[in-house]
N, C-alpha and C positions, 0 to 999 in steps of 0.2 A: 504494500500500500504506500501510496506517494504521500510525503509529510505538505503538508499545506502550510501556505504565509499568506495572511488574509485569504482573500477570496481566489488564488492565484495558485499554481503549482510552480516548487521550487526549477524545474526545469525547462519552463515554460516561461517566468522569471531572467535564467541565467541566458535563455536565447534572445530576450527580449532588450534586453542591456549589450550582450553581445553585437549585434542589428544599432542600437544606438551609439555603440563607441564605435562600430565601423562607419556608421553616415559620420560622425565628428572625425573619425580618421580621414575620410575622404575628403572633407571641405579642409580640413589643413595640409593636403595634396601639393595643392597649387605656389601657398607659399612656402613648403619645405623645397619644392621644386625651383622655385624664383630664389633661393637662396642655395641652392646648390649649384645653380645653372652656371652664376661666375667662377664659382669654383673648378666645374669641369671647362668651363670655356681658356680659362688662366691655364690650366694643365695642358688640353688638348695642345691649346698655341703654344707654352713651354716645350712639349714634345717635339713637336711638328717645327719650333725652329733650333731645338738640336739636334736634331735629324739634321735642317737643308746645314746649317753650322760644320757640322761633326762631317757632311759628305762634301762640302766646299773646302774643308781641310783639307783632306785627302786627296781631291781631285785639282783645286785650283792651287797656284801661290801662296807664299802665305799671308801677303796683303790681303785678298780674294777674298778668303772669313771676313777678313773686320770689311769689308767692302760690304759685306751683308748685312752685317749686325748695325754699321755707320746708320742705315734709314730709321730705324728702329730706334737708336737711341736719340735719336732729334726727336722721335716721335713722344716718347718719355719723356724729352723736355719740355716739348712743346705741353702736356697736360699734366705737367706741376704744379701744385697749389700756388695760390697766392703767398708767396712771403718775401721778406729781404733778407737772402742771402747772403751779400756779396756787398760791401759798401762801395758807391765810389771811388771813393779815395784810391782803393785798393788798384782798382784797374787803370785810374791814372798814371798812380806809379809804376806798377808794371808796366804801363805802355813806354814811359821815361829809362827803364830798364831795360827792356826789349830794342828800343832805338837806340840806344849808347852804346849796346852789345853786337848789334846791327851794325853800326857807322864805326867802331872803334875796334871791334874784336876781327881778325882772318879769318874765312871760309875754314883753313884747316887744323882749327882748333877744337878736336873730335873724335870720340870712341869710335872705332871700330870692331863690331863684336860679329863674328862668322855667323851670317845667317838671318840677323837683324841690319835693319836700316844705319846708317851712323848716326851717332848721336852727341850734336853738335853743343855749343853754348847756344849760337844761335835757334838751333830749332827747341832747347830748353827755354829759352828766353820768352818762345812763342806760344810755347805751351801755356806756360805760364802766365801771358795774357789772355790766350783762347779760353780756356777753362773759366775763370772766373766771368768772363761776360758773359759766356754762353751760359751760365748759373743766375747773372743779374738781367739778361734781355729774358729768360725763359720764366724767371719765378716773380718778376713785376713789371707791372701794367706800366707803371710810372718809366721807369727808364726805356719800355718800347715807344710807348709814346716824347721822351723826348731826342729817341733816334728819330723816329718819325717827322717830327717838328725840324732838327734839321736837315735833315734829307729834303723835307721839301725848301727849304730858307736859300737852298744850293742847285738846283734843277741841272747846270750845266756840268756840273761835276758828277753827278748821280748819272746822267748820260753818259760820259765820256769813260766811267767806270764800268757801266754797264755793258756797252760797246766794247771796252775792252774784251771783258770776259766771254760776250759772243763770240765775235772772232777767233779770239783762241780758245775754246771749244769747235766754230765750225773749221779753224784751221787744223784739227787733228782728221776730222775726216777724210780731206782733201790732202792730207799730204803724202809726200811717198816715204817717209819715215816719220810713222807717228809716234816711236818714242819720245823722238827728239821734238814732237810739235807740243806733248804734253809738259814739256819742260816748262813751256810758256803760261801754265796754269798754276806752277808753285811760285810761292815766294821767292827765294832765291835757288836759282835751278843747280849750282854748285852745291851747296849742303845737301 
């Protein structure tokens, strides 16, 4: 004989609650799913670019990886929060340091390490600029906007830079040695 609870049978009870924690399982479905989705999505793309990484090693140069990874981590700058970084100051000086070591120091003052790039003062000096602004244009509004501001205050200079850079960009396709046409795209084509 089945034991009774009020007017109800204990197993008719435990299916009946069963049936209501599954409809409450169901409608919280959607947002465990909405909160797992970036998770798998962050992993999948994780995977998926050290896979192309890992097979660009192998396959290409070894500039050729960072060639792949380079878009990506612009992309990463470009959606960093709002904060300041990087003070001015900072990259002024460096800019003053980078010029001095530029205009005063010889092209052949420079590691050479088998396998790697050389590694100059001068391309340290650059670095060393490069990084901090690419940290203060990417994480506040404020200093894009008063790049912006003089870029536009100067129109013939922003042309004339720009123009440069086409060119020598469409001079690597056209030439008959395009190593030596991308020389024209570094800084100083000696280091």
């Amino acid at each position: 004989m089945a034991t009774r609870i009020g007017n109800r049978f204990a197993l008719t009870r435990a299916a009946s609650v069963a049936v209501a924690e599954a409809r409450l399982a169901s409608r919280a479905v959607p947002g465990v799913l909405r909160s797992l989705v970036p998770i798998v999505a962050w992993g999948s793309a994780a995977i998926i670019l050290g896979t192309v990484v890992g097979f660009a090693a192998v396959v290409l140069p070894p500039m050729g990886a960072f060639g792949l990874v380079a878009p990506l981590a612009l992309l990463l700058l470009w959606v960093m929060p709002e904060m300041p970084l990087v003070f001015p100051r900072l990259i002024r000086k460096t800019f003053f340091v980078m010029l001095f070591i530029n205009l005063c120091l010889p092209t052949y003052y420079m590691v050479q390490i088998p396998g790697l790039p050389w590694i100059s003062a001068r391309r340290l000096s650059s670095f060393a600029l490069i990084v901090p602004f690419f940290l203060a244009v990417s994480s506040s509004s404020r200093a894009r906007d008063e790049i912006i501001e003089r870029l536009r205050a100067a129109p013939p200079i922003v042309i004339c830079v720009l123009g440069f850079l086409v060119m020598a960009v469409l001079s690597v396709f056209t030439s008959k040695a395009p190593q030596e046409s991308i020389s024209a795209l570094r800084a100083d084509p000696r280091s």
